[in-house]
C-alpha positions in Angstrom: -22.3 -0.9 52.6 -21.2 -2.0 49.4 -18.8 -0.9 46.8 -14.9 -1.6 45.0 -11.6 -1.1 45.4 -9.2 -0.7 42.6 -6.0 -2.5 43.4 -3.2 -1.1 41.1 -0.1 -2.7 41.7 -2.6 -6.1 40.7 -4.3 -4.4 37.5 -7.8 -5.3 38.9 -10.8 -4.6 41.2 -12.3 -6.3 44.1 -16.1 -6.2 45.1 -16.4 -4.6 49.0 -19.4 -5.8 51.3 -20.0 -5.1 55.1 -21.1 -3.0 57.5 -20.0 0.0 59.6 -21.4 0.8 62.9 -21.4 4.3 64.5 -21.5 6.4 67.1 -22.1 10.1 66.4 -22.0 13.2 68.6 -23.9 15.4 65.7 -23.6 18.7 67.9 -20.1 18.7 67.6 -20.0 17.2 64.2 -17.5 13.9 64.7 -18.3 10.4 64.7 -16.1 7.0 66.0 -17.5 3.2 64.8 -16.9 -0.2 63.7 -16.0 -1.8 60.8 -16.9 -5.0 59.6 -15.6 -5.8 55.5 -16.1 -9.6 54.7 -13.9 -11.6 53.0 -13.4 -11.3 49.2 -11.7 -12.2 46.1 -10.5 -11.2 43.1 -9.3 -12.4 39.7 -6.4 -9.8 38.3 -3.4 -10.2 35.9 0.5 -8.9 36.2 2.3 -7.6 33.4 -0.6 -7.8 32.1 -1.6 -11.5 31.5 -0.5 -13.1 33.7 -3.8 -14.5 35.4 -3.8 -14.3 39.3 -6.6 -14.7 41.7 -6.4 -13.9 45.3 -9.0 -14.7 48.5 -8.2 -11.3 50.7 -9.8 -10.8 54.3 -8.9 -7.6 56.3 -8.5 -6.7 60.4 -9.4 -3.4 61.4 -6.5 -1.3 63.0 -8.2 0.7 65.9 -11.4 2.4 66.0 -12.3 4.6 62.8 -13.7 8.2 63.1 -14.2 11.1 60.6 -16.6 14.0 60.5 -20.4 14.8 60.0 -22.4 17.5 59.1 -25.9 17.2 56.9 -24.8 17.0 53.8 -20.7 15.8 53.9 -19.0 12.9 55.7 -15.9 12.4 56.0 -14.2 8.7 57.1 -10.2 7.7 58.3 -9.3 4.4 59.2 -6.6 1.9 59.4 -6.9 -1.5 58.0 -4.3 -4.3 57.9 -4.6 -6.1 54.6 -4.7 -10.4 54.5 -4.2 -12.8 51.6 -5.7 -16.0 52.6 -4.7 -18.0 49.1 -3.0 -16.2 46.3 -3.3 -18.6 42.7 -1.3 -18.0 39.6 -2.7 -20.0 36.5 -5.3 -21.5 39.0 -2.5 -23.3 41.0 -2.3 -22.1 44.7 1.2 -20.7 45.5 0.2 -19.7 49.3 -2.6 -20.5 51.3 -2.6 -19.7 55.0 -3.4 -17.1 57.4 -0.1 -15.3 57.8 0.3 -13.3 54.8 -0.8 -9.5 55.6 0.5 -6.4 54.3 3.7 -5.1 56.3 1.7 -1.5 57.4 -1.8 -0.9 58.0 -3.2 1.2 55.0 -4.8 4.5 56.2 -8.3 4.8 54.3 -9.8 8.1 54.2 -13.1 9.0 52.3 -15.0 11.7 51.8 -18.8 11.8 50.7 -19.6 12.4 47.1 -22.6 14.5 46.4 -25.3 15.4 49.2 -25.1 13.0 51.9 -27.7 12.6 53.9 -26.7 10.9 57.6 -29.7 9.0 57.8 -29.9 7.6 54.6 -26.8 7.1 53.5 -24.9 8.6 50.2 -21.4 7.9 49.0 -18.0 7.6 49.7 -14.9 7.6 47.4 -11.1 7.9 48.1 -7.4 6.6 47.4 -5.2 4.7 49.8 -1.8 2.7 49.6 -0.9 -0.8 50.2 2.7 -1.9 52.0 4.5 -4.7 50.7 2.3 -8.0 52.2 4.9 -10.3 54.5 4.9 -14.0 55.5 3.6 -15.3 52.3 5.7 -18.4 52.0 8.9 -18.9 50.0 7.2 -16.3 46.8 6.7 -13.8 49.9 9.3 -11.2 48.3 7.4 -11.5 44.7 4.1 -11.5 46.2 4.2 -8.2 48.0 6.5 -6.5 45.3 3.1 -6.8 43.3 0.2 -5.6 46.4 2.6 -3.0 46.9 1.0 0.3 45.3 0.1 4.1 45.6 -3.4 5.6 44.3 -5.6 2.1 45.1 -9.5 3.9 44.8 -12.5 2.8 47.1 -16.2 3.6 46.1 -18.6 2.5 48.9 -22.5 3.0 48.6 -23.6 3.2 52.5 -26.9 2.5 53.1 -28.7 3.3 56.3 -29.5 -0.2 58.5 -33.1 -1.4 57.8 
């Protein structure tokens, strides 16, 4: 799978690679699985200029599920966001592995166009993102900004070759 996620509260976009492995009862039309999104980054800038980067990782919240039939998908999910190093002007102001947002964000998608379950089609939805925690002493500026409503995915899934 690839794809991009909007970030709106950041004014930028992030590049989404991975994989998603599933299990699907096609009779009765549902699905559960595994998702694995690697690590990315982004470049983005608040009010507008000012020029922040961020290294974000994520940790799946349980196990996610959604519906199948031969032409629509549908996908929901939790997934706990984590900032890894957050920049501003190129100069780290936290790097670590305890910054995560507060709530998972619930992801649900729904196929775009045919979608065809054994080659793949594609996905698009909206989600929010909770205010991110234990981000060192900027902690309270840093997740008044990844706080946001309307964030957009777009995912191309591909079947495994």
């Amino acid at each position: 799978m690839s794809g991009s996620s909007k970030l709106v509260g950041l004014g930028g976009s992030v590049p989404l690679k991975g994989s998603f492995s599933a299990v699907a009862d096609l009779a009765a039309g549902k699905y559960t699985g595994d998702l694995n999104l690697k690590a990315t980054s982004g470049q983005f800038r608040i009010f507008g200029f000012l020029p922040v980067s961020a290294n974000i990782g994520f940790d799946q919240v349980g196990q996610p599920s959604g519906t199948v039939s031969n032409k629509a998908v549908t996908f929901n999910g939790k997934l706990t966001i984590k900032l890894t190093k957050v920049a501003l002007f190129g100069i780290p102001i936290y790097q670590g592995d305890s910054c995560k947002t507060k709530k998972p964000s619930d992801i649900q998608l729904k196929s775009v166009g045919n979608f065809d379950v054994l080659k793949g089609g594609k996905l698009k939805g909206k989600y929010s993102l909770s205010e991110t925690v234990k981000c060192g002493p900027l902690s309270p500026i840093i997740g008044a900004f990844v706080a946001s409503d309307g964030n957009t995915v777009d995912i191309d899934l591909t079947a495994k070759k």
